[in-house]
N, C-alpha and C positions, 0 to 999 in steps of 0.2 A: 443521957437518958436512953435508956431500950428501946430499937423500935422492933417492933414483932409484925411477923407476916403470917400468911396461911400458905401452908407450904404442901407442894406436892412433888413428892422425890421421885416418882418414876420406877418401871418395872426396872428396869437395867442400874438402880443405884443399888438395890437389895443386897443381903449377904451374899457375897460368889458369886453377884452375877457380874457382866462387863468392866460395869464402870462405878462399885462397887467403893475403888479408891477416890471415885470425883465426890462422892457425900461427904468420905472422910474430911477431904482435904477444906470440902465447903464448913463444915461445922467446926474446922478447926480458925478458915478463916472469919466466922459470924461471930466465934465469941470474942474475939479480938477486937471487932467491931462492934461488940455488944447490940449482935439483933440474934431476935427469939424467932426459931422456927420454929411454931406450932401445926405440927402435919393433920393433912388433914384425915379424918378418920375413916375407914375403911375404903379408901380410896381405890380404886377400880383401872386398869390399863387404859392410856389414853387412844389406843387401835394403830396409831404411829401409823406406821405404811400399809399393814396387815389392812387398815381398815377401808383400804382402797380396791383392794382386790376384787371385790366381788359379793360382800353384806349389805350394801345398800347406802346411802346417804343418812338417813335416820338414827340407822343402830350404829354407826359411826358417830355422829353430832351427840347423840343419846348419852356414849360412855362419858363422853368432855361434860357435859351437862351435869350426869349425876355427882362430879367429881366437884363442881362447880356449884351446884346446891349443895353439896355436905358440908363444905368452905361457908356457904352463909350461913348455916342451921349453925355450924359448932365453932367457925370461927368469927362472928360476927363485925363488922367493918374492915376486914384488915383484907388488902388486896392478895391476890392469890399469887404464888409466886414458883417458879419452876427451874431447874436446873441445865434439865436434856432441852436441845434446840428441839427434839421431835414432839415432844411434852405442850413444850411451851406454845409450836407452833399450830398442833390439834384443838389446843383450848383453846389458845386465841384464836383462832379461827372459829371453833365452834360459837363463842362470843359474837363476833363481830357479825356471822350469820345467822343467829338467833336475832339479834339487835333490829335487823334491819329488813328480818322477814317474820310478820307476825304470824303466818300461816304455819309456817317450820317451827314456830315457837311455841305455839299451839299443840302439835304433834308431838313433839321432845316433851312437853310436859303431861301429855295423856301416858306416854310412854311411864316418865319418869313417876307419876301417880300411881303406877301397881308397884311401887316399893316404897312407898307416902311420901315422894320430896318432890319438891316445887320449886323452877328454875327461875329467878325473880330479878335475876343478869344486873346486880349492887354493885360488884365490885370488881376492880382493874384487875387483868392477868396479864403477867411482868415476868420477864426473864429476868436472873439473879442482876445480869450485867446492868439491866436497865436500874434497879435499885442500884446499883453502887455506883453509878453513875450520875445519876437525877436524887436520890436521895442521901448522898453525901459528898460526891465531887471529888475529881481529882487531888483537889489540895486536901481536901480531909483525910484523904484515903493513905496520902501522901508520910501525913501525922505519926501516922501508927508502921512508918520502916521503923527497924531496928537493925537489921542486915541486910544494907542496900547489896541487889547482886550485880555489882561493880566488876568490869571488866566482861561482861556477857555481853554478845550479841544474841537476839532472837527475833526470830520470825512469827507475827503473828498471823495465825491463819483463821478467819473467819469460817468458812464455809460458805453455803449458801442457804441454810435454814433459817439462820440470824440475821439473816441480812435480806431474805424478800420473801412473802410480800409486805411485809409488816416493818422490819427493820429496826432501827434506832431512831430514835427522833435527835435530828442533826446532822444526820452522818449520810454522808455519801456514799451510793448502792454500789459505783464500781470502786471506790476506792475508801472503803471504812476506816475511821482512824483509833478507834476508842480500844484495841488490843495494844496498840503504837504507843499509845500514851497509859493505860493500864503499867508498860512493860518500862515505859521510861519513869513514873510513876514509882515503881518497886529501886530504880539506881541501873537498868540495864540499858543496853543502846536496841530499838528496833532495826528490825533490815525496814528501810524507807519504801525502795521500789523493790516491792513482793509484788509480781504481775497474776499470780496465781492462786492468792490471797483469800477469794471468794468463790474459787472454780471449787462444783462439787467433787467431794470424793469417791463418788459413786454410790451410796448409800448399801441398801439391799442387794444392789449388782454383784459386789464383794462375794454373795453367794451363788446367785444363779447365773451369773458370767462374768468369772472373775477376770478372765483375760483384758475386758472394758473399763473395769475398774481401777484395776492395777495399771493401766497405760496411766490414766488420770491421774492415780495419786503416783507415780515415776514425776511428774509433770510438778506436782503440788512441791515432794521433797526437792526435786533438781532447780526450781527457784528459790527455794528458801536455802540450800549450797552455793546459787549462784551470788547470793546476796551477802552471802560470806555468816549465815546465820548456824550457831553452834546448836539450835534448840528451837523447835516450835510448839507454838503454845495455841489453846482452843477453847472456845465455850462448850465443845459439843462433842459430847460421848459417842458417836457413831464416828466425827469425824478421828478423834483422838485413838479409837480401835482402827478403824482403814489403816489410817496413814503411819501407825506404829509395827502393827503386828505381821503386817503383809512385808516389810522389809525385806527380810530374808527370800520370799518368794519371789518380789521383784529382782534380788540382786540375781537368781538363780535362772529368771528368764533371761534379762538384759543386761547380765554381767555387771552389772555396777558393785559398787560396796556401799550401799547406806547403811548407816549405821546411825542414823539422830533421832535423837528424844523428844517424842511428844507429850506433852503436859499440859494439864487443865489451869487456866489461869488463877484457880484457887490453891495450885498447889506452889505454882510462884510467890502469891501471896501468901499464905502459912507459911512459908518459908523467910520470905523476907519480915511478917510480923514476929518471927524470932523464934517459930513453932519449930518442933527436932522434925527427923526427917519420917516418922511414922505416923506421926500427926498431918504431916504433908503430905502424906500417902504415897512416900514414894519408893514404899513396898511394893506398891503396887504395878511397876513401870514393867514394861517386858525387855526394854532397852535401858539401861538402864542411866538415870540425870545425873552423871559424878559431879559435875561443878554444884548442881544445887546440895547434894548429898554433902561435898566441904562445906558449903556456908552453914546448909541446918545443923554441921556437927561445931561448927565455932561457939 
């Protein structure tokens, strides 16, 4: 049986933008799972980092809000569901501070009444991983390999959007295990001890001080080499852009040769549910996944 969510894809899933290949890879893994993303409709940026800068608390909580009323107006019961850690972690958060402050809630809804929506905070907001986790389990998920990726090691990297303040329910903050088992899950081997696992990759610094960033993720890739891992894998589109595409500019500071493939865990999965490799989006790689590209071509 279907289950269906209210889906919010994010500015950065869009055509041409970043991470453009993580929708792909995700809709290729939902139908195999047979769940319906029903997006929600004219949804609005969730202000991500931007909305810290300097707009105020309001008209930051405000955009997670309207996105979050349109979710109950047009998709009625069905929890909200999001992809980007940065997405996931504005709404949740705008939730959990609406919840618990009626003052603030009050305000977000005077706002949200000069476009007639009313924020009425029904239903759960869930990153993809929490559903595939909690509403179908490892051994379900397990069901639907077709091409186990047998003989792989990889490293899972969390980040740190997924993992605080909110997290996984179950999982330990220094040491999360639900990438570990996602990965063993699909037929591959995890790297065990990834000491690095959760350290941010500098998010926005990538731009205004890269030199800061790029030490961090040298740090992220050279434990996930240390651990003998051929390929890391991520929930998170910021983290999955850092840690791929600065490669080359790290090799150029610090003389290294990275050269490893980051991947979004939905394209592991598309892949190992038997999807070919454009389906898995791994047209979209800037490094490019050969071992996954043999199996999706089997």
């Amino acid at each position: 049986m279907a289950k269906e969510y209210s889906f919010y894809p994010g500015c950065s899933s869009q055509d041409k933008a970043s991470s453009s290949n993580y929708l792909r890879s995700v809709e290729a893994m939902c139908e195999e799972l047979d769940i319906t993303l029903n997006h929600i409709p004219d949804w609005n940026c969730c202000g991500a980092s931007i909305g810290y800068a300097g707009g105020g608390e309001l008209p930051r909580l405000a955009l997670s809000a309207r996105n979050l009323a349109l979710s109950e107006e047009h998709n009625k019961g069905q929890d909200v569901v999001a992809t980007c850690a940065a997405c996931w972690l504005a709404t949740k958060e705008t939730q959990e501070r609406l919840e618990h402050d009626s003052d603030l809630m009050a305000e977000t809804n005077v706002a949200l009444k000069e476009a007639g929506l009313e924020f009425k905070n029904e239903n759960k907001v869930r990153h993809m991983v929490e559903v595939l986790i909690e509403d179908f389990g490892y051994e379900e998920l397990g069901k639907h390999v077709k091409k186990p990726l047998e003989g792989m090691k990889i490293a899972g990297y969390v980040g740190c959007q997924t993992n605080r303040p909110f997290g996984i329910d179950g999982e330990s903050f220094e040491n999360p295990k639900y990438l570990d088992k996602f990965i063993e899950t699909m037929g591959a081997e995890p790297v065990e001890k990834y000491d690095k696992k959760v350290q941010c990759c500098g998010g926005a610094l990538a731009f205004s001080e890269p030199e800061k960033s790029q030490a961090m993720i040298k740090d992220i890739i050279e434990s996930a080499y240390d651990g003998g891992a051929e390929m890391i894998v991520t929930p998170c589109p910021v983290c999955q852009m850092n840690v791929e595409v600065y490669q080359d500019q790290i090799n150029a500071q610090y003389g290294t040769k990275f050269k490893m493939p980051v991947v979004y865990y939905s394209t592991l999965m598309a892949v190992a549910y038997g999807r070919n490799a454009k389906d898995a989006a791994l047209d979209g790689q800037v490094i490019r996944a050969k071992r996954l590209e043999e199996i999706a071509a089997k």
